[in-house]
Structure formats: structure tokens, C-alpha cells
C-alpha positions as CSV (number, residue, x, y, z in Angstrom):
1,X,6.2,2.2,-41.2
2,X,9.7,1.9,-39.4
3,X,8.8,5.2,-37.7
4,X,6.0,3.2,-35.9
5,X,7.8,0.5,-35.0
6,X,10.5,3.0,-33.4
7,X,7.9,4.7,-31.5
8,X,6.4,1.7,-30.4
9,X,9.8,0.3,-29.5
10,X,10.3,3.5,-27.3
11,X,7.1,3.4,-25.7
12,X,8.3,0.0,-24.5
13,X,11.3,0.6,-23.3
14,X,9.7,3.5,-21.0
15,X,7.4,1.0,-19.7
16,X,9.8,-1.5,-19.1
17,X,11.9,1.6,-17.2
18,X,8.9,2.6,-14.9
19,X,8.4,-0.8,-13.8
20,X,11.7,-1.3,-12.6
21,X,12.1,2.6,-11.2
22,X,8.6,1.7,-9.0
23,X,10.2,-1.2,-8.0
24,X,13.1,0.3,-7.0
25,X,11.0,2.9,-5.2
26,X,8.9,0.2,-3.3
27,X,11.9,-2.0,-2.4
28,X,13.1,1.3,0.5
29,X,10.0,0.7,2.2
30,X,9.5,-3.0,2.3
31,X,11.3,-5.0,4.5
32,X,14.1,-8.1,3.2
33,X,11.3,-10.9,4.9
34,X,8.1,-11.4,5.8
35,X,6.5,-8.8,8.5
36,X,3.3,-11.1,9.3
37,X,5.4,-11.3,12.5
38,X,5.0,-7.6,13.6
39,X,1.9,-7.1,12.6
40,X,1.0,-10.4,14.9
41,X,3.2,-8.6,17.6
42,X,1.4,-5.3,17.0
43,X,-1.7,-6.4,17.0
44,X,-2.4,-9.8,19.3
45,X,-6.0,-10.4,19.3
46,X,-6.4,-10.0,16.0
47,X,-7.4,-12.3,13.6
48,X,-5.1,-13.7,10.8
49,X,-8.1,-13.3,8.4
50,X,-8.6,-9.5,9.4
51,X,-5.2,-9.1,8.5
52,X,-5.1,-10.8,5.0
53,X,-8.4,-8.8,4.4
54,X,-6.3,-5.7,5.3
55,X,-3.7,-6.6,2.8
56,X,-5.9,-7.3,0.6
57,X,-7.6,-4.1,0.5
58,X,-4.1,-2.3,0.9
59,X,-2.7,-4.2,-2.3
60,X,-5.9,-4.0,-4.0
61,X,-6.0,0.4,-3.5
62,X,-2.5,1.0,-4.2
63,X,-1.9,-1.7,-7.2
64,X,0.6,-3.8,-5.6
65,X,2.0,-6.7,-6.9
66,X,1.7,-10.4,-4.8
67,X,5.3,-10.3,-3.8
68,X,5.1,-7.4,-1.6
69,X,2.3,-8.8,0.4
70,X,3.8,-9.5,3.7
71,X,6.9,-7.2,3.0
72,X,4.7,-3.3,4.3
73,X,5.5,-2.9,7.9
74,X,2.7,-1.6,10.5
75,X,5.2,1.6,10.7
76,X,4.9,2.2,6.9
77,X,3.9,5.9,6.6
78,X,0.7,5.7,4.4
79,X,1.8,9.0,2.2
80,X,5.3,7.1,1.6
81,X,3.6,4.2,-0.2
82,X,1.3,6.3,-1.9
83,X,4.7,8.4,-3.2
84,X,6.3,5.7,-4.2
85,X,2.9,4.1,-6.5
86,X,2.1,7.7,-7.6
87,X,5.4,9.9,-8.6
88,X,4.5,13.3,-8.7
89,X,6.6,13.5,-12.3
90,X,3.7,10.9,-13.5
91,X,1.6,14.3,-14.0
92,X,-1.5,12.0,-12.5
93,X,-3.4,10.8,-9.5
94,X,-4.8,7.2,-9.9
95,X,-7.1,8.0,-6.9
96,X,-5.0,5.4,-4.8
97,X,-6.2,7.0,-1.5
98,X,-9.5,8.0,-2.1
99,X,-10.2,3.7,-3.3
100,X,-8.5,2.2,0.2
101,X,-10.9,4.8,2.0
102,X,-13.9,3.5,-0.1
103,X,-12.3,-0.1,0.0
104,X,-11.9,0.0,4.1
105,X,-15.3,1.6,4.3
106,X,-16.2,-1.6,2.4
107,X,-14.8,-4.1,4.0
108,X,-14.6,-3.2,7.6
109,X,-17.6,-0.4,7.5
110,X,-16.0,2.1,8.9
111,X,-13.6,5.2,7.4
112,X,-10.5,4.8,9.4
113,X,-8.9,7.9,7.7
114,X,-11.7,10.6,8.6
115,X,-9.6,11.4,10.9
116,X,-6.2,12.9,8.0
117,X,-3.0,12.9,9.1
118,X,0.2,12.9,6.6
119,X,2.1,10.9,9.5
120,X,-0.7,8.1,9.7
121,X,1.2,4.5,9.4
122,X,-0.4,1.3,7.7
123,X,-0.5,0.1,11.7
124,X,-3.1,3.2,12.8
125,X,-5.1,2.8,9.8
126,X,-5.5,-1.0,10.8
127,X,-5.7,0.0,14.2
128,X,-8.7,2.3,13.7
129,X,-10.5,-0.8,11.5
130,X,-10.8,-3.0,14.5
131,X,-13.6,-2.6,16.8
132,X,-11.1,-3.0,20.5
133,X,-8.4,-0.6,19.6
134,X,-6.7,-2.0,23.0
135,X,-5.7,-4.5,20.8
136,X,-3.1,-2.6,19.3
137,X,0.2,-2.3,21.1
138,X,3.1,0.4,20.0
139,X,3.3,0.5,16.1
């Protein structure tokens, strides 16, 4: 019996040590405040809602929590954020990329990362989802 409780107490304790290493990990690429101002600066005739959707599906395919919902930058390197929720040490791939492709083909209809690049930012990805891309200034 005590050797189960022991395991179980260690089990714990490395869950409790992931969550705060991943939020370490997160905290280098979000910014201190709110970016819904450069992504509005970025992209000017787009629509708050097709934003939040954006967000949505970007929180929704990397399993973010709600506090880092307005804290990704349009210049966030999409292969940086999918390092930081999928450490290579984790021995797995929770098929983060592969669900916002299916997610953005979903929402928007369209497959905005047909075109792989390991440089492409959160901004180009949006960029691609909106039917005017003239919309989009430098990001």
C-alpha cells in the first residue's frame, strides 16, 4: 500500500512540474499585455469576430489555456508554439499541427498551411485565411 501512494505522490509531483516548465516555456513567446492591438494594426479590415475565431481555433489546436488568449503576437513563429506545447523530450506528438490545419479548413474553408514553411508566423497563417490578403500589412 504505501508504495502506491508514493508512486502516486511522484506521478503528481511530475505533473505539477510539466505544468509549470510549459508555462515557463509559453511565457518567452507571449507578450507582458494584450496584442489585440497588433493584430488590429496588422490586419485593418478585418473583423474582430474573424479574429476571436482565429484564436479560437489557434487555442483550441495547440491546448492553450484562456489566459494566453490575446498574449500570441502576429510575428509568433508557428513551429515556436508548437515547441513550446510539444517538447521533443515528451517522446510524443499530440497532432497539434495536423488539428489547426483541419480546424482552419473548418472554420474558414480553406488550408492556409498547404503551402509549409518552418518560418510561417501566426500573422501569415491568418493572413492566408482571409479572402483580400491586401488586408494584411507588414507582420
Amino acid at each position: 500500500m504505501p508504495i502506491i501512494i508514493v508512486l502516486f505522490g511522484l506521478f503528481s509531483g511530475l505533473v505539477v512540474l510539466e505544468f509549470f516548465l510549459e508555462r515557463r516555456r509559453l511565457l518567452k513567446l507571449c507578450s507582458s499585455g494584450c496584442t489585440g492591438r497588433l493584430w488590429r494594426r496588422a490586419f485593418v479590415n478585418t473583423s474582430k469576430q474573424d479574429l476571436r475565431a482565429y484564436f479560437d481555433v489557434v487555442h483550441a489546436a495547440f491546448g492553450l489555456a484562456d489566459r494566453y488568449r490575446l498574449r500570441l503576437a502576429p510575428n509568433v513563429k508557428l513551429m515556436d508554439l508548437y515547441h513550446v506545447t510539444s517538447p521533443a523530450y515528451q517522446g510524443f506528438d499530440a497532432l497539434e499541427l495536423e488539428t489547426f490545419s483541419l480546424l482552419l479548413e473548418d472554420r474558414f474553408g480553406t488550408d492556409p498551411l498547404q503551402d509549409w514553411r518552418t518560418d510561417l508566423t501566426l500573422g501569415e497563417v491568418f493572413a492566408r485565411t482571409q479572402p483580400s490578403a491586401g488586408s494584411q500589412r507588414d507582420v
